[in-house]
ROKEPA-36360 format. One line per 2 residues: number of its first residue (from 0); their letters; for each residue x negated, y negated, z negated of C-alpha. Coordinates in nm, 3 decimals. Each point is the difference from the previous one (the first is absolute). Example, Ala and Ser with C-alpha at 12.3 -4.5 7.8 and 13.67 -1.06 7.14 Angstrom:
<rs>
0) as) -1.230:0.450:-0.780 ~ -0.137:-0.344:0.066
</rs>
This chain:
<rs>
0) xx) 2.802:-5.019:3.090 ~ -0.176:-0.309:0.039
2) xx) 0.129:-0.325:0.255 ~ -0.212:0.235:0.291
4) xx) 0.191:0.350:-0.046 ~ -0.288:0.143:-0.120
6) xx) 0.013:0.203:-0.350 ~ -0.209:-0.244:-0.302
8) xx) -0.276:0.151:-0.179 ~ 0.146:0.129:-0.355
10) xx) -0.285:0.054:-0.276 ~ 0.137:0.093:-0.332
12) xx) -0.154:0.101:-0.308 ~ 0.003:0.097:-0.385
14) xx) -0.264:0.078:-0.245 ~ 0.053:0.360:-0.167
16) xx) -0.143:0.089:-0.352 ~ -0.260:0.320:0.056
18) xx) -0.229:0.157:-0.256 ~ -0.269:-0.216:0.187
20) xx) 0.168:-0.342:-0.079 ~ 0.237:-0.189:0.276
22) xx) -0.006:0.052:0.342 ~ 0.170:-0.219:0.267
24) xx) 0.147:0.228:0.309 ~ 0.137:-0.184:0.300
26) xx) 0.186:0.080:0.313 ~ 0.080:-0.081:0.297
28) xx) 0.287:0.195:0.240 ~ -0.308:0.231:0.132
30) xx) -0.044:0.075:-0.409 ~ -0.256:-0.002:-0.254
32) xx) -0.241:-0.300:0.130 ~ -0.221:-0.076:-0.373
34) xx) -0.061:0.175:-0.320 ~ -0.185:-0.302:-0.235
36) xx) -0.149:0.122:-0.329 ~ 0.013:-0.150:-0.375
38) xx) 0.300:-0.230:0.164 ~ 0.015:-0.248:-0.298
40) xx) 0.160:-0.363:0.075 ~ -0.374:-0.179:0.166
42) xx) -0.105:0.350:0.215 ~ 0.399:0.033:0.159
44) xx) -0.016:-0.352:0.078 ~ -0.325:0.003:0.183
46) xx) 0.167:0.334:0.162 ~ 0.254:-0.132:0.091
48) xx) -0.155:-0.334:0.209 ~ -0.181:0.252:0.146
50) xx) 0.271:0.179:0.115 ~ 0.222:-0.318:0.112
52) xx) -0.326:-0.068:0.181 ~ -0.078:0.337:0.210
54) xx) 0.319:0.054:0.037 ~ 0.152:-0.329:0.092
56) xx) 0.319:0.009:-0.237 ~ 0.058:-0.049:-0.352
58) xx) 0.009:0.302:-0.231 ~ 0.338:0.032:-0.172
60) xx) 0.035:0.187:-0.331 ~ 0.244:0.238:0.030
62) xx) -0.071:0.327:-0.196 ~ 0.321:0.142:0.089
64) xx) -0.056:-0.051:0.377 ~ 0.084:0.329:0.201
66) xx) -0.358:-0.089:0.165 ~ -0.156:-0.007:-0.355
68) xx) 0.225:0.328:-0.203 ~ -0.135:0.293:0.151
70) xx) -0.372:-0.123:-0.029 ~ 0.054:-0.097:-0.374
72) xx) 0.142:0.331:-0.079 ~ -0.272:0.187:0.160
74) xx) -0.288:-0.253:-0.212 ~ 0.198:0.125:-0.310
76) xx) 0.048:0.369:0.047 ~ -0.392:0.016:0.093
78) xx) -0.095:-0.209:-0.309 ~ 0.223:0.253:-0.194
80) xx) -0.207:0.315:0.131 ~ 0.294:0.126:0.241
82) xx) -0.088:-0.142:0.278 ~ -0.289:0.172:0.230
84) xx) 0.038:-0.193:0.347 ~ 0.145:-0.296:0.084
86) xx) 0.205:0.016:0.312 ~ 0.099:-0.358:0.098
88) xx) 0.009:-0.232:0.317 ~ -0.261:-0.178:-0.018
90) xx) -0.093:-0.365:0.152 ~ -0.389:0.030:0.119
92) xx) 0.051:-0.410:0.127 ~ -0.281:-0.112:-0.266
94) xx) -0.253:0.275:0.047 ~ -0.301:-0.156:0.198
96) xx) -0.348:0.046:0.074 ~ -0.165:0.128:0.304
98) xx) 0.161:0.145:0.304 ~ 0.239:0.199:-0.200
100) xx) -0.246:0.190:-0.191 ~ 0.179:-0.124:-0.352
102) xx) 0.324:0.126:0.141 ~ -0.123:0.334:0.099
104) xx) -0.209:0.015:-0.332 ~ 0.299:-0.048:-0.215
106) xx) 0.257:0.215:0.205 ~ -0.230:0.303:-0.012
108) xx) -0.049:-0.073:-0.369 ~ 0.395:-0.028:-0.078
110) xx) 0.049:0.346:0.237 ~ -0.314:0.192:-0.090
112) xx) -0.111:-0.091:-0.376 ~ 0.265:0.224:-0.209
114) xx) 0.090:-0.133:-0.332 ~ -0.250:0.142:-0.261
116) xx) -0.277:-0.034:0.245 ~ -0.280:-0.196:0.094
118) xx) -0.213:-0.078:0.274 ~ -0.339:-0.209:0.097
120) xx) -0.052:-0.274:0.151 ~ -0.231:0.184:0.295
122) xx) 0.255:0.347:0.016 ~ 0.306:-0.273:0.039
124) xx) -0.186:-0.232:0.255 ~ -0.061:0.334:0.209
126) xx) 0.330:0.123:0.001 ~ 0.120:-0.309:0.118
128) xx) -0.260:0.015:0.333 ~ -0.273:-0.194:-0.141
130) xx) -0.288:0.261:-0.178 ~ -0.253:-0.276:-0.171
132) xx) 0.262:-0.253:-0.066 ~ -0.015:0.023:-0.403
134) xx) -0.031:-0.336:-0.014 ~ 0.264:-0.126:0.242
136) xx) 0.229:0.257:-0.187 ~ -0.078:-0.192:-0.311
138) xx) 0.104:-0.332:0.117 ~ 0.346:0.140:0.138
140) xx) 0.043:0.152:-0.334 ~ -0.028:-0.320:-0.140
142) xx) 0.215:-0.211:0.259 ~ 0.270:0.260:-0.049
144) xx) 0.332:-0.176:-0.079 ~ 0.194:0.255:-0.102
146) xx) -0.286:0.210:-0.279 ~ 0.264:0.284:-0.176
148) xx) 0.190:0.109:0.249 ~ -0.287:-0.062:0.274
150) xx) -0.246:0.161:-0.312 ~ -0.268:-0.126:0.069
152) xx) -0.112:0.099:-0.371 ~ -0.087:0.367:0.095
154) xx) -0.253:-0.137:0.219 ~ -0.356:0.043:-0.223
156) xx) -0.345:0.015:0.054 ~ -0.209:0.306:0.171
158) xx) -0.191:0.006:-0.360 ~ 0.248:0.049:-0.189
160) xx) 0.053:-0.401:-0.088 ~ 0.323:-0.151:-0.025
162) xx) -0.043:-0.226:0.212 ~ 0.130:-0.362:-0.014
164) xx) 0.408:-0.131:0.024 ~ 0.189:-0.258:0.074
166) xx) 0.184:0.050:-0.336 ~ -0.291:0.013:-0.181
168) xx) -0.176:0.333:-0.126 ~ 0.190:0.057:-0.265
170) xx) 0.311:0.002:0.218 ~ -0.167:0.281:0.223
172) xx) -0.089:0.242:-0.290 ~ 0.392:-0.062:-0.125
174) xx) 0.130:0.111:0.288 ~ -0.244:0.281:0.076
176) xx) 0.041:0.167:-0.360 ~ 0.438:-0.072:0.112
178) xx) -0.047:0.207:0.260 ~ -0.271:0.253:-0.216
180) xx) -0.290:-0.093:0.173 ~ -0.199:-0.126:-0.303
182) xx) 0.070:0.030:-0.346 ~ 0.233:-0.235:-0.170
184) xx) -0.226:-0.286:-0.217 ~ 0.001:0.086:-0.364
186) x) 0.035:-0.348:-0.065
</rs>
């Protein structure tokens, strides 16, 4: 506890080799609060300002933080194929965006978007009360801080595109064909 009795803000992270490349996960006591992709020494710096900066407190590495175990496992047994659905707390503090659309956009897609699936933009926008918002769908995809476990990667086009991702595109198809979506690349 801090001089005021009231509990300090504990962020603490670790980056975790995946068949993507390193991510960075970080908690907080309410749980998983970011997921960071290709988490090499310049991007988990940058990730973690941002963190000390949203968050108001100083990320401590600590991979073997009771906050941090259970997520890393989980990150590992779903990069190994044995894991289907995540089920962790999670910290929705750095989701923003308008009137709590983002929120509702990623919690129906972390309830309602089985692994092995995809949606669209437009069928994912209407499920989460807003038929036509494609679009706004997109850009909550793409502010989503925790992509993997929030999988925002089995959201695709109404064509039949990919779609863009935060990770990059080549990111997207890896972890579609891990979950047997797409084929795997020949090369």
């Amino acid at each position: 506890m801090d001089s005021h009795g009231q509990y300090e803000q504990r962020v603490v992270w670790a980056v975790v080799g995946t068949g993507i490349g390193p991510l960075l996960l970080a908690a907080t006591r309410e749980g998983l609060v970011n997921v960071v992709f290709h988490a090499t020494d310049e991007v988990r710096d940058g990730a973690l300002e941002r963190l000390a900066s949203r968050l108001g407190t100083e990320p401590v590495e600590d991979p073997g933080s009771p906050l941090l175990t259970e997520a890393i496992r989980q990150v590992e047994s779903y990069f190994a194929g044995e894991l289907h659905d995540f089920d962790l707390p999670l910290d929705w503090s750095l989701v923003s965006g308008n009137s709590g659309f983002n929120r509702e956009v990623l919690r129906e897609l972390a309830s309602g978007v089985p692994y092995g699936t995809v949606v669209g933009y437009g069928d994912l926008a209407g499920r989460a009360g807003q038929p036509g918002g494609a679009q706004a769908v997109g850009m909550a995809m793409g502010a989503n801080p925790l992509p993997v476990v929030v999988p925002c990667h089995r959201v695709v086009e109404s064509d039949g595109g990919i779609g863009g991702f935060g990770g990059g595109v080549e990111t997207k198809r890896r972890l579609l064909a891990l979950e047997g979506v797409l084929p795997e690349p020949l090369f």
